[in-house]
Structure formats: C-alpha cells, structure tokens
N, C-alpha and C positions, 0 to 999 in steps of 0.2 A: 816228679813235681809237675803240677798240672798251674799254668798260668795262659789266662784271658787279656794277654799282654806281647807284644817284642818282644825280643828278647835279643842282646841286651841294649840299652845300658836297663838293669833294676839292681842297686846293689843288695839289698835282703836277698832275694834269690842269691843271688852267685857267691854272696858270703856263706850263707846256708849249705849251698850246695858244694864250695869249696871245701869247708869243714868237713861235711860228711865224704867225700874224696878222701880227702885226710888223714881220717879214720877207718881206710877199706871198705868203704860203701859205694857200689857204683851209682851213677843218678843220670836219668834220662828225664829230660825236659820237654813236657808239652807247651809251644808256646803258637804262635798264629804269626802269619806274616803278609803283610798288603804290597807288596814289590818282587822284586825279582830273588831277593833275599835266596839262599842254598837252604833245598829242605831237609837236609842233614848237616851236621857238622859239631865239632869236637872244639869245643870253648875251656881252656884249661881244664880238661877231663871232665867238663860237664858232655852229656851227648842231646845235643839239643835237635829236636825233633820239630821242624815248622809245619802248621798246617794253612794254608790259603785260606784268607777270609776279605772281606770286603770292606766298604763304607754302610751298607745294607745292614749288615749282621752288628757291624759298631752298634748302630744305632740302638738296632733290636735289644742292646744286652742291658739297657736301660731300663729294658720291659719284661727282664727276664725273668720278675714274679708277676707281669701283671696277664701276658698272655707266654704259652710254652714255647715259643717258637725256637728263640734262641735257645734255649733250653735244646733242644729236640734235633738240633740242628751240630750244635756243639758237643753234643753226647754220641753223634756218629763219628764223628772226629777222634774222640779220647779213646772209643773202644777201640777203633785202629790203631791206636797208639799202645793200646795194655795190649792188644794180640800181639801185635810186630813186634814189641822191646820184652815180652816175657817178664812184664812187671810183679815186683813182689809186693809193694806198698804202697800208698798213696797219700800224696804232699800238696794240701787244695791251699792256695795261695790268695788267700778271701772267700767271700762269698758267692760274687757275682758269676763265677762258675761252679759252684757247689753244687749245685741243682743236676745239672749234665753230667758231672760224676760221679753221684750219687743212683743215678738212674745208669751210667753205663756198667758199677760196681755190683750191681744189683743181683748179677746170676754169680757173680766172681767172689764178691765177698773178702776184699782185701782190707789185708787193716788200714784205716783211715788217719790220716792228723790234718786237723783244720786249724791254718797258719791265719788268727785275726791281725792281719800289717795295720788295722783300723778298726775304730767302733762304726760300719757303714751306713748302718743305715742312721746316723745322728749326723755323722758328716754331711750327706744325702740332705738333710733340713737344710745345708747353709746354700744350697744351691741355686743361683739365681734364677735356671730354667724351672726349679720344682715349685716358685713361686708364683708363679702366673700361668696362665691359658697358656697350651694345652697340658704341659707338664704337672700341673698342680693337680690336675683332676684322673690321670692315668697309669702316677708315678708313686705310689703313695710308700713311705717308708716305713710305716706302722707292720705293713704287712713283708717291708724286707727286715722288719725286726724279727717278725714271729718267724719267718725261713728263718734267718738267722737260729734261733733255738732250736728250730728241729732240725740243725745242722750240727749243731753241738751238740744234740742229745747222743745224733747217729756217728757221730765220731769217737774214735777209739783213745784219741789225745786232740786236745786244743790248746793250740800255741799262741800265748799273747806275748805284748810287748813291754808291760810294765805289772810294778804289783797292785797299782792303783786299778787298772783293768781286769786284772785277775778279780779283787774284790768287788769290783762292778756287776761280772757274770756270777760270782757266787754268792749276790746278792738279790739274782733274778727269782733262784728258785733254788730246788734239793739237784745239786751238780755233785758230782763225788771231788773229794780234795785234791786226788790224787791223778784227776785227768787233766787238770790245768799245768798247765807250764810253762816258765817262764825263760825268754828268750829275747830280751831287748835288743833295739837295734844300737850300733856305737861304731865306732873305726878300728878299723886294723893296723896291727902296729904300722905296716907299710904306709899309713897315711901321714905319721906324722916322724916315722925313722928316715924313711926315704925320700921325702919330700923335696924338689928340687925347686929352691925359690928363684922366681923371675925379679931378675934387679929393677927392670919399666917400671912393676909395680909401687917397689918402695921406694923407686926416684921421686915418683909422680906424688905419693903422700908423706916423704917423709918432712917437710913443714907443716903438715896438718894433724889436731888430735881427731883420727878417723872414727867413729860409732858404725861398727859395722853389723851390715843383715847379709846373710847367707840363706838361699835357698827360696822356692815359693811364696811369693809375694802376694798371694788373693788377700782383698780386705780381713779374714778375719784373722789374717798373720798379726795384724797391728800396728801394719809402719802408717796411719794417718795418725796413730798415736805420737810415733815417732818424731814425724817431720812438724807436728804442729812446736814440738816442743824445740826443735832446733831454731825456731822463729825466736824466739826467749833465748834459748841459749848462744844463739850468734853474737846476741850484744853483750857477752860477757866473754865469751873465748871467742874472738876471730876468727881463730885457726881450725874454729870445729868443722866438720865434714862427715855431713849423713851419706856413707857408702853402701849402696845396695845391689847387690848379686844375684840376680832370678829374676824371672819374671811370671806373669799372668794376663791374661783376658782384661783383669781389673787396672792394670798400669796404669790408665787412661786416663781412670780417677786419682792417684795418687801426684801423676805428676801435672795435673790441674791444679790439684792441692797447692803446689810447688811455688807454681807461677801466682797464684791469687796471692800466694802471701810475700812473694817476691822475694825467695831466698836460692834462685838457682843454682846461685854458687856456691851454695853451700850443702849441696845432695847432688850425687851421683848415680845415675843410672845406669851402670854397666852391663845389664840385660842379661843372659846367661852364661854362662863361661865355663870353660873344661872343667870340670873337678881338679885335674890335675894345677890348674889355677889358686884353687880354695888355700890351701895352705900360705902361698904369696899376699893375698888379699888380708889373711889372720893376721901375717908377720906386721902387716902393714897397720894394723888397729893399736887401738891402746884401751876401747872397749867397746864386748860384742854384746847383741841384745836378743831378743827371743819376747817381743811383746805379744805374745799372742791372747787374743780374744778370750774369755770364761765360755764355756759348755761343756758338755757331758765330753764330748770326742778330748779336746784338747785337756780336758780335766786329770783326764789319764792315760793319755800317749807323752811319749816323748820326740821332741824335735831333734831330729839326731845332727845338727847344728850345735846342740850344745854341748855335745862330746867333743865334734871337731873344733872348738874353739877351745874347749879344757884339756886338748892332747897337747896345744901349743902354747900352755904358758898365759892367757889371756882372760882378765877377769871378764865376769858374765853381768849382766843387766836381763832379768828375766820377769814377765808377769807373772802374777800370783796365782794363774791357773796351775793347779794343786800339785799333778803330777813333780813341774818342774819348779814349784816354789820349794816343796817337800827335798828331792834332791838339792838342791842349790844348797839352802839353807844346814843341812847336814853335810855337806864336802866343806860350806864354807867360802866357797870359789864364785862369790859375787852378791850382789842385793839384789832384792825383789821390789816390784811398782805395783804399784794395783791396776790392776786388768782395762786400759781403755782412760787413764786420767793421765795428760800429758804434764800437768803440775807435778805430780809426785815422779813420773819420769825424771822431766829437768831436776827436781832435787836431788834426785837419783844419783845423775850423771854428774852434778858439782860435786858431789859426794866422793865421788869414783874421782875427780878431777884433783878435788885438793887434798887428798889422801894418796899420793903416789907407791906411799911403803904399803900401802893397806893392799893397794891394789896387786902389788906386785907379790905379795903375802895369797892372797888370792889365788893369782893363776897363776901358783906355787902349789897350791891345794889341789887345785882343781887336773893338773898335770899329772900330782902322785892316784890321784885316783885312776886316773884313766889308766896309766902304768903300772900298778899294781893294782888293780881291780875289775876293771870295765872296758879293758881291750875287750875286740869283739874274742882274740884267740881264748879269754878265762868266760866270757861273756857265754860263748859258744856250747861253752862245757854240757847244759842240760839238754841242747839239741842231743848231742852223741849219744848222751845216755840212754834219752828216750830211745834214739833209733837202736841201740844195742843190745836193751832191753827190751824192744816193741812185740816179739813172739810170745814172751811170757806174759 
C-alpha cells in the first residue's frame, strides 16, 4: 500500500489492510513521516514502512501535475520500498501519489489497484487556496482530472467508495465493468460492540434534545445550514443543542455565525476528540445530520458519519446530495432537507421531534442495516476478492 500520508491515524487504510491480514495476505505500508516517528514498525500486522519528508515536498505535492518534481522525488522513495519489502502488488491510495508509482512500477510491472477515497480533483474546486492568486493560476484540477484517467486506464482494478461513483467513472468513457469495485467506507463491528460510553458526556446533555455533527466541519459540510436553523428552532424546543465534533480552518466563520445571531448556548463547539469518544457523543443525541453541500464529490461519496450514527440506534437528518439521500431514503433510517435551505432543515428536525416512535422506528432500521449488511467486516468482502483473485 503506497500512501502520501502518516500513518496512522487513517482508518480506510488500516481497515483495508486489516482485512487483507485477515485473509493471509501480508501488507507493507509506504507511508512519509516529518518527526522522529520509527521508520519501521509492525501496527497490528500491518508492516509500515516510513520514509522522511518535509514541509518543502508537502507543499510540492499540490503541484504534483503541474511541475514533476514531487513526482520524481517520491518515486525514489517507493522504488526503495518495492526493492527492500519484495513487493508483489500495488495499493495507490488516491491520486496525488499515483504519478511516482506509476513511474517507479514502470520497469516492475506489478499489478496495480487505484484506491479513489475521493473524486479529487472536484473536491480540489472547493478549495479556498485554488480560488485566488497564486493557486488559481498553477493549480488547475481540469488537468488532475485528465491524470486521474490515465491512472485508471493503467490500473489493473479501481476501487471506489460508492455505486454512485462507480457510475460517475463509467460514465466518463469505455472503462471495462469488471475493473471497478466497490468497497465503501462504514464501521467495524468493534465500533459499535465494544464501545465504552463515557458517563461526563451523557451527564452534560442529558436535559438537552442534542442535533449532533460528527467529523470535518469545512463550510461545504453544511453546518451554516445548520446553526442558522437552530435560531428558529430555539424558540420552540429550549432544550435544543447544536453539538458539533471536528474541526476546520473554516471554524472561524461558523462560530461568527453563532455569536451574530446570538445563540451561544445553544451550539457547542467541542473541537476534535478521540474517535474512541464518537460513540458517547451518538448515545448522547436524539438526532444526527449529514447537511452536506450538492456537488459532483459529495454527490457520490459517502460520509462515513452516517454509518457511525446508524450502528447506534440513531435516526439521520441528511441533505439531498444523492449519494446519501439515495441510501437514507431506502434503509428508511431518517429524512432528507434540501442541500443548503435551513427552512426545510428546521421542519425537518420538528418532524424528527414530534414523531418520537417514528424516530425510534428509524434508527431501528438503520442499526439492522449496518448489522446485517454494511459492517465494514460484509462491507470488506470485494476487497478480498479482488486481492485473491488479482493474478488471474
């Protein structure tokens, strides 16, 4: 597995890698490290492999279609890494090192699978650097679109994360059917069997009906949707309580938001917190949301938010960006708002409010799914395949 990243925390890699473990597969890990970090070392039977990199090369990997550098630089790295570990395969973990592996596989010739965790260069549009001087003019993502395709052409398997994405790429052009594959992201049973709840949390909300957010907070997650609507809804439920969990660069703006409208007490900022927290935060809700913005990215990924919310029991409040309105809508396990309208929000949420059996009917559904369907361990299954299959 070849990632342009720490290593860890990423949980797709290590659920990945844990599966194919699993399954008799050994997996050595290319990953980069800016500290004193061990450049060897054995992570539940992953063998991860560090290579030294800087703030310099960070930067560079931004440009790494626009001039080779990075590119050229990171592809002396990996071939160290396929000589010294006696590699049989290769597990590119996006794009933005694709390039470098592609050029260090070149005399090797190993089988490939390009793992898209994202549509990037769509994502890459929402970027607030790619909008203005100098980024605007050196960064252009039309041409990490077109990489993107000759990445896929040269791969041997392409692993996506939804079927809506699946039909996105085999909507580009003639892809064969049988190279795509799909391998959503979701939770492992241990996230929601083993789960050890912290009592602080449910002290703290249990008189309030908490709307909770989980995870990356950048504007086009949705929570200025959110919070405008809690302005409205204060004056009908007191007890409401916008709880939010992650953070961004963007915080800055949201909790501006907060204060103009003068509802402090009634949203919480809890900034990031252990995973191992997530589950106590869920227990603590009475409904979780997922407003995220309409685009091509979120159109067809999944927030994997919304599986940890449907492992515990909890009905969903999701936008209508497709991917996740499409699932929602067929488990059953909550309502959808339209993408960025905090009115249909707030009716949303009274909805959820004065329907308590409905609700609880809900993330009843949404629990059996994850439990008989969309654990990551049934989730997992086409990785294995593919890899156990991948010589023929």
């Amino acid at each position: 597995m070849i990632l342009d990243y720490t290593f860890p925390p990423d949980p797709r890699v290590e659920n990945e890698a844990q599966a194919l473990i699993d399954s008799s597969h050994d997996v050595f890990l290319f990953c980069l490290k800016y500290g004193n970090e061990p450049k060897e070392e054995n992570i539940q039977g992953i063998e991860v492999r560090r290579y030294k990199s800087n703030k310099l090369e960070y930067k560079l990997s931004a440009l790494a279609y626009t001039v080779p550098l990075y590119t050229n630089l990171m592809a002396d790295k990996i071939t160290h890494f396929l000589d010294n570990n006696k590699i049989e395969a290769l597990h590119i973990h996006d794009i933005k090192i694709a390039g470098a592996v592609f050029k260090s596989n070149k005399k090797k010739s190993l089988p490939t699978v390009l793992d898209l965790h994202d549509n990037m260069p769509e994502v890459m549009k929402l970027y607030p650097h790619l909008n203005k001087f100098p980024g605007k003019y050196i960064i252009k993502p039309s041409v990490w679109k077109k990489r993107e395709a000759e990445f896929i052409e040269k791969s041997d398997k392409v692993i996506t994360v939804s079927p809506e994405f699946i039909e996105e790429i085999k909507g580009r052009g003639t892809i064969e059917k049988d190279k795509l594959v799909l391998v959503p992201n979701t939770v492992r049973e241990s996230f929601y069997k083993e789960a050890e709840i912290d009592s602080n949390i449910l002290n703290r909300y249990k008189d309030n009906l908490v709307i909770l957010y989980l995870g990356d907070t950048h504007l086009r997650r949705g929570l200025q949707t959110a919070i405008l609507a809690i302005k409205e809804l204060s004056k009908s439920i007191p007890t409401i309580k916008l709880v939010i969990v992650g953070t961004n660069s963007t915080d800055v703006i949201l909790k501006k938001q907060v204060v103009d409208l003068s509802i402090q007490e009634f949203v919480d900022f809890e900034g990031w917190q252990n995973v191992k927290l997530f589950p106590s935060y869920i227990e603590s809700s009475s409904i979780c949301i997922s407003p995220l913005h309409r685009n091509i990215q979120h159109d067809v990924a999944y927030a994997n938010k919304i599986f940890q919310y449907m492992s515990l029991g909890k009905p969903l409040l999701v936008s209508d960006a497709i991917a996740q309105k499409k699932l929602i809508n067929k488990i059953g396990s909550g309502l959808v708002h339209k993408a960025e309208d905090s009115k249909d929000f707030e009716n949303k949420v009274l909805e959820l409010y004065n329907n308590p059996d409905v609700c609880s009917k809900m993330g009843h559904l949404g629990k059996c799914f994850i439990e008989n369907e969309f654990c990551w361990e049934k989730a997992s299954q086409n990785l294995i395949n593919l890899y156990n299959n991948l010589d023929s």
